[in-house]
C-alpha positions in Angstrom: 8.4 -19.6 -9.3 7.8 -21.0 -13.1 10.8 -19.5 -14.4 13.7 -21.5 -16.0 16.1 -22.7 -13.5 14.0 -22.3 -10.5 13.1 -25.4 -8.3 8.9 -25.6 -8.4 7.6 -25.3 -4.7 7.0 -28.6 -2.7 3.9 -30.0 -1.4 1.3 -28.1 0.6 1.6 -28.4 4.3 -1.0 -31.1 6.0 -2.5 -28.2 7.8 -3.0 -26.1 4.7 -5.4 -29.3 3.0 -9.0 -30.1 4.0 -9.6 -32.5 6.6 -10.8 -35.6 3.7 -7.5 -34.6 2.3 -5.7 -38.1 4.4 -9.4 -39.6 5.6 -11.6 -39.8 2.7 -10.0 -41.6 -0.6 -13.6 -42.5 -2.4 -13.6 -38.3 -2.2 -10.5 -37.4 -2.8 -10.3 -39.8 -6.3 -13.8 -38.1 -7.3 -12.1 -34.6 -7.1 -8.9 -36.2 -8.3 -10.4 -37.0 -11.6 -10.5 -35.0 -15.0 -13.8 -32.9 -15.4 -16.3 -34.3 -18.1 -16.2 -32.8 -21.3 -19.7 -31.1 -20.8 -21.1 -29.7 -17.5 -24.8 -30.6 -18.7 -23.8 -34.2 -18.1 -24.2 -34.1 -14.1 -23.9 -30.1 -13.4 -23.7 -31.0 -9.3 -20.6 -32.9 -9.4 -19.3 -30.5 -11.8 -20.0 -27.2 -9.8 -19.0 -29.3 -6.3 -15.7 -30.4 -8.1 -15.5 -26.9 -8.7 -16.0 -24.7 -5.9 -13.6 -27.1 -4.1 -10.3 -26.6 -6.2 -11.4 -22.6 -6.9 -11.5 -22.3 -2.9 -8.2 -24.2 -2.8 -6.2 -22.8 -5.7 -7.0 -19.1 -4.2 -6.6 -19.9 -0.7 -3.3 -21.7 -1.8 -2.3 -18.1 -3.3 -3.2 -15.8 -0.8 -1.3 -18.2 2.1 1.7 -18.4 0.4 1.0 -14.3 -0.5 2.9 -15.1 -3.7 1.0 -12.8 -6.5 2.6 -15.6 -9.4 1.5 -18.8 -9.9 1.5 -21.3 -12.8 0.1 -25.0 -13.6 3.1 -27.2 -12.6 3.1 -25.5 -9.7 -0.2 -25.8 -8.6 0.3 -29.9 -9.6 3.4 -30.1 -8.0 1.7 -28.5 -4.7 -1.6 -30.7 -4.5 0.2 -33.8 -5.6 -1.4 -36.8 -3.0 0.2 -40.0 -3.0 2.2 -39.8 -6.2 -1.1 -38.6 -8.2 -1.5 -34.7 -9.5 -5.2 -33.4 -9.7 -6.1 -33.8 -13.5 -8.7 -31.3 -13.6 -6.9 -28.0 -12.3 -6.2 -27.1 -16.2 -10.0 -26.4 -16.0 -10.2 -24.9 -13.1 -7.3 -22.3 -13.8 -10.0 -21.6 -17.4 -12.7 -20.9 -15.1 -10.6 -18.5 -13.0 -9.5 -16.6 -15.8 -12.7 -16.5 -17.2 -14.5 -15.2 -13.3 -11.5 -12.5 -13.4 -9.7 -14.3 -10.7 -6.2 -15.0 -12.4 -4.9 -13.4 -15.6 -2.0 -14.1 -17.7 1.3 -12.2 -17.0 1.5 -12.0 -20.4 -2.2 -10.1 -20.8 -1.1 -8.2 -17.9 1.4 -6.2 -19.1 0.5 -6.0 -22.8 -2.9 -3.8 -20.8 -1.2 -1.5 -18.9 -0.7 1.9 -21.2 2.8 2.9 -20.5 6.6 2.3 -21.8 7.3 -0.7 -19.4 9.8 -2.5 -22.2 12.0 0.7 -21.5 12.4 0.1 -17.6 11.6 -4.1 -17.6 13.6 -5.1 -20.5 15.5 -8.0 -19.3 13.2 -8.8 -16.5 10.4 -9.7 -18.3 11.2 -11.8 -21.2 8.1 -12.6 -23.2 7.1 -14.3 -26.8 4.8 -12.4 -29.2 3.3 -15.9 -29.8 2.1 -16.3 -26.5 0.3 -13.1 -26.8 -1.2 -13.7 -30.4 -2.9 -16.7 -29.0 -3.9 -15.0 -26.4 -5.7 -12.6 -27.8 -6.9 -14.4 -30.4 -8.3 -17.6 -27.7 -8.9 -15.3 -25.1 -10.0 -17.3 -21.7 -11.1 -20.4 -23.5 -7.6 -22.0 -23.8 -6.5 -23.8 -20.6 -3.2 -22.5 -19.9 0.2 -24.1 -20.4 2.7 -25.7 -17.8 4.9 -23.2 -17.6 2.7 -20.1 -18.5 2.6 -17.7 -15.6 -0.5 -16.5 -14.0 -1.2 -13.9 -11.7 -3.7 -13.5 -8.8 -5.5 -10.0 -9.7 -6.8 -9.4 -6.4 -3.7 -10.4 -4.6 -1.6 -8.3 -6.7 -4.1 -5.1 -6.0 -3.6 -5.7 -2.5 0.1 -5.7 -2.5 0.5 -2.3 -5.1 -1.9 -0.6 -2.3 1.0 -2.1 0.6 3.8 -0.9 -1.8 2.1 2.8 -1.9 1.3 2.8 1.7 4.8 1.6 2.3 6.2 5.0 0.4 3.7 6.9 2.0 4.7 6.0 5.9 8.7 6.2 5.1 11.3 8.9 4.4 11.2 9.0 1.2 7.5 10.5 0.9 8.9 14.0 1.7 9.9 13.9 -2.2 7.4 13.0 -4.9 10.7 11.6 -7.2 12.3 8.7 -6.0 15.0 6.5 -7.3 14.2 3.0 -8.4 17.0 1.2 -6.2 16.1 3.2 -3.3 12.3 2.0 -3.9 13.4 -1.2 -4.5 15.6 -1.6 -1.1 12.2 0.2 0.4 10.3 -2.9 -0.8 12.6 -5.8 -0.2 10.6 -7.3 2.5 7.3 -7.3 0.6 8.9 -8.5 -2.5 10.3 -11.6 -2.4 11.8 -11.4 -6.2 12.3 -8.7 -8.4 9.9 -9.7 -11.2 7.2 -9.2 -8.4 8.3 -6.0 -7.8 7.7 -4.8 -11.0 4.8 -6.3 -11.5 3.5 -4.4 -8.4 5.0 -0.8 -9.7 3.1 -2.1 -13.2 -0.3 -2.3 -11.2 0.7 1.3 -9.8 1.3 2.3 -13.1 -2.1 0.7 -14.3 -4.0 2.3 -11.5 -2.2 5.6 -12.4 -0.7 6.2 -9.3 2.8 6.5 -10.4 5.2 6.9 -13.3 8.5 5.8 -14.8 11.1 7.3 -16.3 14.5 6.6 -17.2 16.9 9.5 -16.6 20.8 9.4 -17.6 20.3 5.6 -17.2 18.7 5.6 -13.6 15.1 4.8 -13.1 13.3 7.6 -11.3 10.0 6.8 -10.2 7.0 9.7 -9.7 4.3 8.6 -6.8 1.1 10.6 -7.0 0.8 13.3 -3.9 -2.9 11.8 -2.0 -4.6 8.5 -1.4 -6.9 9.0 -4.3 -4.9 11.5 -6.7 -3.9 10.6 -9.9 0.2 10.8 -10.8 0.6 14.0 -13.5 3.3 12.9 -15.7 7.5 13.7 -15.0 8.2 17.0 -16.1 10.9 19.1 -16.0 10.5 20.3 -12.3 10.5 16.8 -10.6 13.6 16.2 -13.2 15.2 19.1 -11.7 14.7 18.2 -8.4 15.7 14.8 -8.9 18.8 16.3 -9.7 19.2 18.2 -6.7 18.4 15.6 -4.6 21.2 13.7 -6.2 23.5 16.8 -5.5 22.5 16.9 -2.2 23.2 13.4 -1.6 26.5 13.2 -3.2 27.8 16.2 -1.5 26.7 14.4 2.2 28.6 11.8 1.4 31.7 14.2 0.2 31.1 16.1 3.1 31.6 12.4 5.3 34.2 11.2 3.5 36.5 14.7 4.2 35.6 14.5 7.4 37.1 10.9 8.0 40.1 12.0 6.2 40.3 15.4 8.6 40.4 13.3 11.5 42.9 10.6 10.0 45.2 13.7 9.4 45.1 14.8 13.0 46.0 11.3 14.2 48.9 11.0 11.3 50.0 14.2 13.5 49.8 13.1 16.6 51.6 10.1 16.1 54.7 11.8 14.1 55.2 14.4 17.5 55.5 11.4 19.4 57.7 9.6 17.2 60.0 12.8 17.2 58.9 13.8 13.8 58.1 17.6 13.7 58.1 18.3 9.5 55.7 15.0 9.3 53.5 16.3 11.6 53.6 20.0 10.2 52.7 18.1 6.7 50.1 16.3 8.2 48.5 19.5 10.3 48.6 21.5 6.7 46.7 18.5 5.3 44.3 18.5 7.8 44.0 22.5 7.6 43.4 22.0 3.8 40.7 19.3 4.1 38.6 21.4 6.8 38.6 24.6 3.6 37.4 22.0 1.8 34.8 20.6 4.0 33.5 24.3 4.8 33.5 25.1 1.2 31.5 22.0 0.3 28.6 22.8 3.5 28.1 26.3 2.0 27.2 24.4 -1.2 24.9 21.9 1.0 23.1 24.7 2.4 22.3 26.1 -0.9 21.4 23.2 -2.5 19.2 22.9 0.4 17.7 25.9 0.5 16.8 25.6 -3.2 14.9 22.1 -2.2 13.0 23.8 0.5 12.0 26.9 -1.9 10.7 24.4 -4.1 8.7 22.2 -1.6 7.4 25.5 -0.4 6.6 27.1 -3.9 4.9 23.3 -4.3 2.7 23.7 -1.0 1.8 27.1 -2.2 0.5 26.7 -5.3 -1.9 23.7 -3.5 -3.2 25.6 -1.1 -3.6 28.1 -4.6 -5.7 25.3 -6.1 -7.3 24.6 -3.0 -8.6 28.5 -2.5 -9.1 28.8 -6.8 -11.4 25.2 -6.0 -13.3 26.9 -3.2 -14.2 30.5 -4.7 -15.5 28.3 -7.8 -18.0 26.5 -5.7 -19.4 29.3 -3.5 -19.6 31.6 -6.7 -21.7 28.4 -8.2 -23.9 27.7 -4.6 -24.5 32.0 -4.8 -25.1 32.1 -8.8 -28.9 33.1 -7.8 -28.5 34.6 -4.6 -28.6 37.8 -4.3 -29.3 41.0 -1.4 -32.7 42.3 -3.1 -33.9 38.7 -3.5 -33.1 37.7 0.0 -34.7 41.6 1.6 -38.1 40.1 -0.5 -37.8 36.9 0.9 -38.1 38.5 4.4 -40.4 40.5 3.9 -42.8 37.6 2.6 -42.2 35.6 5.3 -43.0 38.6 7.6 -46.3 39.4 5.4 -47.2 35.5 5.6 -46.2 35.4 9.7 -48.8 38.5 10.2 -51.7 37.1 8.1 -51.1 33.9 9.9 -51.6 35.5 13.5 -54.6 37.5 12.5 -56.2 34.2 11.2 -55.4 32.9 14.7 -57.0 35.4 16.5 -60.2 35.5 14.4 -60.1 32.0 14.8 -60.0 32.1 18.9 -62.3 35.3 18.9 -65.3 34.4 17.0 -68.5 32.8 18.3 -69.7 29.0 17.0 -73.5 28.8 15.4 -73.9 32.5 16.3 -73.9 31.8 20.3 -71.8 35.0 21.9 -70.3 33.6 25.5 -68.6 36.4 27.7 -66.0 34.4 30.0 -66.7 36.7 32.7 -70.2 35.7 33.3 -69.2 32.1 33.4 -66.4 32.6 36.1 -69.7 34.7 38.2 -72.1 31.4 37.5 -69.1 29.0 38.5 -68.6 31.4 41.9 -72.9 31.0 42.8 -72.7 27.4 42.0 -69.6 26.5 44.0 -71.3 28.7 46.9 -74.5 26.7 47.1 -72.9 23.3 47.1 -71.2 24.7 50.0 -74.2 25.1 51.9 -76.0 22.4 51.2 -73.8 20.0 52.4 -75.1 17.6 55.1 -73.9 17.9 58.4 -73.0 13.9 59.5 -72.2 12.5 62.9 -68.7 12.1 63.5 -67.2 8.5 62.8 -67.4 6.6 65.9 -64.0 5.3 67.2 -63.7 1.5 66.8 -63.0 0.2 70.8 -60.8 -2.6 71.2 -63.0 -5.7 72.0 -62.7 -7.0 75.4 -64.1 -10.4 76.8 -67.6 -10.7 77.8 -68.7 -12.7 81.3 -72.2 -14.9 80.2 -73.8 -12.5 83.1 -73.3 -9.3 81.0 -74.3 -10.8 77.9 -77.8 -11.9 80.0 -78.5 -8.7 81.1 -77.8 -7.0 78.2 -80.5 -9.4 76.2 -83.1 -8.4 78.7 -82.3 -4.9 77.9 -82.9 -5.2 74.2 -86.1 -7.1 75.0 -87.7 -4.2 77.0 -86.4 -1.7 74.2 -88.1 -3.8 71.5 -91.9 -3.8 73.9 -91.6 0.2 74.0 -90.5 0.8 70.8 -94.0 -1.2 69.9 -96.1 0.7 72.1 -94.6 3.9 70.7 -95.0 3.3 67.2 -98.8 4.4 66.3 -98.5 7.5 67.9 -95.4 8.5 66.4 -96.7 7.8 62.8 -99.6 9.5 63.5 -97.6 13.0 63.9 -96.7 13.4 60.2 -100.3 12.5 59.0 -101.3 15.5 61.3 -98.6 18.0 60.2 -99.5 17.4 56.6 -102.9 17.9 57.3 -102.2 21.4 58.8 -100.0 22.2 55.7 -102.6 21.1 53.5 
């Protein structure tokens, strides 16, 4: 990316810039422009300035899902129209200072392990670089060339590179070799500098470990999502060795095999040429190579069987750990828990349940304001009184049946007038006499 000898990256794609990217020149030369020297001067324009090329230069990083990045590129990628943004310098100090980017260089002088003895000749770095580093801190805006990396994009990509491991083959062993890790990763790495970069973050986040064997990198991965890597010792050593074994004796085992079957052709073309002692050479050869090839499968199969032993022995002693973890926290959640406590625990709750009912039924039982009632001679008054409601109830004509109406001749209605006439004169006459019967029954009461 900013290495010597490689070519810096072109411009951004149209599609990748903000829409006043091509429309809006009076906007794009206020963003083009170098930052004042203060930001009390106008601390709007400053913070909009801002937020725009932070959004941009991150968004720029994560698109292209490079984890490097360095100032030239970044010019060389928003250039518009022949001009470079003059300001990014600042910005880059304000995302090292936020925590966004760090220097390569900071990077790898914080992680706590012997990286020079597995990167030397990969990374190539100059002491001065990290004196004034260390000495400036974030306050220096960085140089051209000076490699940065996105923190939060490299993070991601370690956890891909473990998840990677985790999903493949080579999981079933916790020691891996650094080639076969490497070939794992080719398609999420695009360079070999990111690559170990990305096993330094695992490193930082202590989630594997590194070690250089006979002059091959072996690399540990921790066994678990969120378990911490214990460091290479002489078991995963050891079984690094026999995996070795096992896999140069496959290929020994291939490679006899090949030469078996080339034997038996050898013969089969000498009997047709007429050549008996050829082919008796050859079928000896081929006899020889098969001793060979069963000799070298019994040696597979106990190399083998020493790898499973040793996975086994490995799943034993976590299911060991597991069990020694879980005695430890049921003796701790029954430290003060014992038979005799919990028999008197009963037998207050039992003492407390009884009390409880007998306030309950003194509570029900007793009289208010000293009145005593008996329920039973409530239900007798309740019979009497339901008894002479009964009787007294008034005996009323039955509902007369509306008839439909039908229509009236002026002749009926006549004679029916004259009827109620002759009703109303009798009723008249009637009237004194018939009030005169209750003055003479009270009288007689009286």
């Amino acid at each position: 990316m900013c290495s010597p000898g490689e070519a810096p990256p072109g411009p951004a794609p149209a599609g990748d810039l903000p829409p006043e990217w091509e429309t809006d020149d009076e906007r794009m030369a206020f963003l083009f422009s170098a930052f004042k020297q203060s930001r009390e001067v106008n601390s709007t324009e400053w913070d909009s300035k801002m937020a725009f090329w932070v959004g941009l230069v991150l968004a720029r990083g994560r698109r292209r899902g490079a984890v490097r990045t360095c100032l030239r590129e970044l010019q060389n990628g928003f250039e518009r129209r022949g001009s470079v943004p003059l300001g990014l310098g600042t910005v880059l100090r304000e995302l090292l200072r936020r925590g966004k980017l760090q220097r390569e260089s900071d990077f790898m002088a914080s992680v706590d392990s012997s990286w020079i003895s597995w990167g030397v000749g990969v990374f190539i770095l100059k002491p001065l670089k990290w004196t004034l580093s260390s000495v400036l801190g974030d306050s220096k805006i960085p140089e051209e060339e000076e490699v940065l990396i996105y923190v939060e994009l490299l993070q991601e990509k370690a956890e891909e590179v473990y998840r990677l491991y985790q999903n493949s083959a080579l999981s079933s062993h916790p020691v891996v070799a650094l080639s076969e890790l490497r070939s794992l990763c080719a398609g999420l790495c695009p360079d070999e500098r990111t690559f170990y970069l990305l096993l330094l973050q695992l490193q930082k986040e202590k989630r594997v470990t590194i070690l250089e064997q006979n002059g091959e990198k072996i690399v540990k991965f921790a066994r678990g999502l969120h378990a911490k890597v214990s460091p290479m010792n002489d078991v995963d050593i050891g079984v690094y060795q026999l995996m070795q074994s096992e896999q140069l004796l496959s290929q020994k085992v291939e490679s006899l095999s090949q030469e078996a079957e080339k034997c038996k052709e050898d013969a089969r073309s000498a009997c047709r040429a007429g050549k008996k002692q050829l082919a008796l050479r050859c079928l000896k050869a081929k006899r020889r190579t098969e001793r060979r090839i069963e000799e070298l499968h019994s040696k597979l199969d106990a190399v083998q069987g020493i790898l499973d032993r040793i996975y086994a022995s490995q799943t034993d002693q976590m299911v060991f750990n597991a069990y020694q973890a879980g005695v430890g926290a049921l003796k701790l959640s029954m430290k003060d828990v014992t038979v005799e406590r919990a028999e008197n625990l009963v037998d207050q709750i039992q003492e407390l349940c009884d009390t409880q009912d007998e306030v309950a039924q003194t509570l029900a039982g007793g009289g208010i304001n000293g009145l005593e009632v008996d329920s039973e001679e409530l239900e007798k008054e309740l019979d009497s009184l339901l008894q002479d409601s009964s009787k007294d109830s008034l005996d009323l004509p039955p509902v007369p049946q509306k008839v439909p109406s039908a229509p009236i001749s002026d002749a009926e209605l006549e004679a029916e007038l004259e009827q109620l006439s002759v009703s109303a004169g009798d009723l008249a006459q009637k009237t004194p006499s018939a009030s005169s019967e209750p003055k003479t029954a009270l009288g007689l009461n009286l």
